[in-house]
Every structure is written in structure tokens, then in C-alpha cells.
N, C-alpha and C positions, 0 to 999 in steps of 0.2 A: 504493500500500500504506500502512497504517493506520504511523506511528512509535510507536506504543502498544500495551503488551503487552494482550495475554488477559485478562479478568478472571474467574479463575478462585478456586479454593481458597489454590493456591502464592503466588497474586498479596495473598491476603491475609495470609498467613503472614510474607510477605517486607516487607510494608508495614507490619507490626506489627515485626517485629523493624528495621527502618530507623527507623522512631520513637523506638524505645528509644531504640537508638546516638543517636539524633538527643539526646534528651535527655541520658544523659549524658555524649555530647562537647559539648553544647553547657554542661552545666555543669563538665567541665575547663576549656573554656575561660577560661569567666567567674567560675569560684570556686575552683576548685582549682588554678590560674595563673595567679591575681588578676588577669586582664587587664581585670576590668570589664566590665558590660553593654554599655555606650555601645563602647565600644571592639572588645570582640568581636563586638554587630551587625554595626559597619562591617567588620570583615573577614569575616564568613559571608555577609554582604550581597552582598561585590562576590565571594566563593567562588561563591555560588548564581548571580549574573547572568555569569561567568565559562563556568560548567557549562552554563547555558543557553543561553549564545551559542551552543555548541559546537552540543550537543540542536538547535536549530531549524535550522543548518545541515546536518548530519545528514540524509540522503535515505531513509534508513533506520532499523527497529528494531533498536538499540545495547542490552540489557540491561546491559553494565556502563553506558553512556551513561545510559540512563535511569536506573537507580538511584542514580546517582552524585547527577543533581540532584534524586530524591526527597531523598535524604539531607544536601543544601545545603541542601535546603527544611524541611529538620526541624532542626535545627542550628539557622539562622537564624532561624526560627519561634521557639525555645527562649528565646535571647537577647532578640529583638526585645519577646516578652512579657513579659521580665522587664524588660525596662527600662521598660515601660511601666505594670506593674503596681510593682515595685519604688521603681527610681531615680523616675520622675516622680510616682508617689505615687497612682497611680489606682486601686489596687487589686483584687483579680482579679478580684469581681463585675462592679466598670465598666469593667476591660479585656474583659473577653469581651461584653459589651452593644458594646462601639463597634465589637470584633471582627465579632461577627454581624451588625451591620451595613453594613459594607465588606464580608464575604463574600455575602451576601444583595445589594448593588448589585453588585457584580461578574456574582453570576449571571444576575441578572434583566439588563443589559445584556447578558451574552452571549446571552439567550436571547431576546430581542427585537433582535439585530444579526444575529442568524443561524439563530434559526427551531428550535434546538436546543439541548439541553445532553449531547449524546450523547455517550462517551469512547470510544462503538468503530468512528466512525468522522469524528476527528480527521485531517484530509489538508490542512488550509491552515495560513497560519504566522500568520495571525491567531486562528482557533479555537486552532493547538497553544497560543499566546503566553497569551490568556483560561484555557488549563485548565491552566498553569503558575503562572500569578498568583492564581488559584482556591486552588490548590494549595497555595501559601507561604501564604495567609492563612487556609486550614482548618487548617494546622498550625502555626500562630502561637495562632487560636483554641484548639485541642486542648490545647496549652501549658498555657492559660489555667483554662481549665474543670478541665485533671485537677491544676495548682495548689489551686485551688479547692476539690476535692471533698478533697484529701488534706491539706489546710491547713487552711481555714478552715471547713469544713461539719463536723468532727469525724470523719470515718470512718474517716481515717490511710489509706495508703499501700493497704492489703489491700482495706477497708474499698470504695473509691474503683475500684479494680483491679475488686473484687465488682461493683459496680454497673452498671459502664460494659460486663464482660464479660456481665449478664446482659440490657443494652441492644442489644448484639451479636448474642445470641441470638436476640433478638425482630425484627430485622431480619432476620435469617435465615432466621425461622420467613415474615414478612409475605411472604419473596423468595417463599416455595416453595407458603404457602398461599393467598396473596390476589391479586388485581391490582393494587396498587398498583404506579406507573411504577418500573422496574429503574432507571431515571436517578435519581430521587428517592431510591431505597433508596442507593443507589452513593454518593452524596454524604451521606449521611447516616452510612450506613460510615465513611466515607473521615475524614469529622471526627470520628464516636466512638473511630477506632482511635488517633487520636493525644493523648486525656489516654488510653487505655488504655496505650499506650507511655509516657507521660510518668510515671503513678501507677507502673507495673511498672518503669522506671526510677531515681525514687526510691526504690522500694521494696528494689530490688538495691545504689544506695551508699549509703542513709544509715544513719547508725550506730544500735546495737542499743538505744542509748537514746532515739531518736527515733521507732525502729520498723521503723527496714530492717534488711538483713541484712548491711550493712557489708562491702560489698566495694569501694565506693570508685570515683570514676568511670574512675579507670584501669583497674584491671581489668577490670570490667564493659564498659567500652569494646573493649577487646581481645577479651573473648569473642563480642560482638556483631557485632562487626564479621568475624571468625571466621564465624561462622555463615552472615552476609550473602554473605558473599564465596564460601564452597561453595554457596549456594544460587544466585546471581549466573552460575556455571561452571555447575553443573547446568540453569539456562536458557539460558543462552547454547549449549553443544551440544544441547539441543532446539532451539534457534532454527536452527542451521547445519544439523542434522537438513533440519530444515522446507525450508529452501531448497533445500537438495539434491534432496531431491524432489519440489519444486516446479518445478527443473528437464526440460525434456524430450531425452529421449535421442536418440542418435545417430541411432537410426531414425526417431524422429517427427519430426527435424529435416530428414528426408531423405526 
């Protein structure tokens, strides 16, 4: 059995709103708790590689398990860009160019090491390991890009949210009207949703003179995670559903 969920509507819902949280706990950490970029990488660093140990030995699909490391993976993504655009000085345009490039070999190895880049059917611990490390560096990239468009491209925070939601769209429309590969759309999702979470995250703490709506990453954090977490219980008893009656009864056992 596949350790990765459905990719459905919920599945996007739930990945946008883990991005957020992802952005502003990962700017509690690093700003609003002075702990530092450098600093707070290395502890969402070894969070995410902690979560993932778990995730790979895991024989099965864990919803709270899984999202737990989507959401290590967004976190660290957070910090990790800021230190690299930030503290080391490289700035978001050439942080997302060196991004896209370690994403782009990642995949192109995974898909010349195993003939696929498919997420729905993920069953060895090398493939899951490949679309975990995929994973932390499309939302290291996302980071990077919805920095980018909210920062230095002019569009602010809304602006930035617009854009990338109407990129969304157009992926959505290519899923339903064209042949382009479902794999290719999927990844291409998967990294738009995260400066879409990143932009909609600044856009919820920063203050009303900068352009958000100033609620501050605490809050914002707490409600996010809120949400995640009813959504997380509402898959997780679909999941237990599932098994249940993927079960064979008394009689067909007999």
C-alpha cells in the first residue's frame, strides 16, 4: 500500500494551509524569538529529519505522520531560504535560480534512477526518501519566489497572493482541459502552493503599515494550525473508515 495520501481537492487545501503555518512559524521562530536564521534552520532541520525518520519507518499511511513532516518541510524551507537569501546575502532572485536548480537535479535523478516521478505510487524507501527531499526543496524554493514577488517585484503581499492564485488556476484548468503529464502538473502545484502560502502568510502578520493585516505570527500561527489539525482528524477517520472496509468479514474469511 501506497504511504501517501490521495491527491485530491482536501489534499490541496491542506497543503496550502501547512505552508502558511509553515511560514509563519517559521518566522516566530526566526524573528519574533530572535533565535536567528542560522540557528533556527538547524533546529527545523534536525525537526524535519527527526519526523522523517519516523515517516519512512512507518509501514503505513499516518495523516497526522504525514503532515506533520509536510509541515517540518515548510518551516525549514522558511528559515533555510532566509538564511540564504538574507544572512548570506544572495538574494531572492539568486536564491530561487540555485533553488531551481537543486530541485530540477533532484528530479531529473529521481527520474532517470527509477523510470518515474509518480506520487501515487510511492512503495520503496528510496522513491519515498527522493519525494521527501523533493519536497523540502520545492518549499525552500516557494519561500523564495513568494519573498520575491511580495518584496522585491512590487506587488506586496495581495499583489503576489493574486498572481500565484491565478497560476493555480491555470494549472487546474491545463489538469482538466489538456494532456499535459498529471506528474508534471503535480509538481508544478506543489511549488506554486508554497510562495502562495508564504505571500498569504505575510500577508496575515505583517503590520498594517507594511500591508498585512497585522495579526502577528502568533496568532496567525495558532489559527493555522487550528484548522490543520480539524482537517488532519477529518482524514485521519476517513482513513480508519477506509481500512475498515477494506477489511473482509467474518464470512469471507470463512
Amino acid at each position: 500500500m501506497s504511504k501517501l495520501p490521495q491527491i485530491t481537492a482536501f489534499f490541496w487545501i491542506m497543503k496550502i494551509c501547512a505552508t502558511t503555518l509553515g511560514e509563519t512559524a517559521g518566522d516566530l521562530l526566526s524573528m519574533t524569538l530572535n533565535v536567528g536564521y542560522a540557528v533556527s534552520s538547524t533546529i527545523l532541520i534536525g525537526v524535519f529529519l527527526a519526523t522523517l525518520a519516523t515517516q519512512l519507518v512507518s509501514k503505513t499511511y499516518n495523516p497526522l505522520l504525514y503532515w506533520t513532516v509536510i509541515l517540518s518541510t515548510s518551516t525549514a524551507g522558511t528559515t533555510m531560504s532566509d538564511y540564504m537569501d538574507r544572512t548570506l546575502g544572495l538574494g531572492y532572485a539568486k536564491g530561487s535560480v540555485i533553488l531551481v536548480t537543486i530541485l530540477l537535479a533532484i528530479l531529473v535523478f529521481w527520474r532517470f534512477s527509477v523510470g518515474s516521478l509518480s506520487v501515487t505510487h510511492v512503495r520503496t524507501a528510496k522513491v519515498e526518501l527522493l519525494y521527501w527531499i523533493a519536497i523540502l526543496f520545492s518549499n525552500t524554493l516557494g519561500t523564495a519566489l513568494g519573498d520575491f514577488l511580495a518584496d522585491s517585484s512590487g506587488l506586496g503581499f495581495v499583489g503576489g497572493a493574486s498572481l500565484i492564485a491565478s497560476l493555480l488556476a491555470l494549472v487546474l484548468a491545463a489538469y482538466c482541459f489538456t494532456q499535459i503529464s498529471d506528474v508534471v502538473l503535480f509538481w508544478v502545484a506543489f511549488v506554486l502552493t508554497r510562495p502562495f502560502g508564504a505571500t498569504l502568510g505575510d500577508f496575515l502578520t505583517k503590520a498594517h503599515q507594511k500591508g498585512g493585516l497585522g495579526y502577528g505570527t502568533v496568532g496567525s500561527s495558532i489559527v493555522l494550525l487550528s484548522i490543520l489539525g480539524v482537517c488532519i482528524l477529518v482524514t485521519t477517520l476517513q482513513q480508519k473508515r477506509l481500512i475498515l472496509l477494506a477489511k473482509p468479514s467474518h464470512t469471507e474469511r470463512h
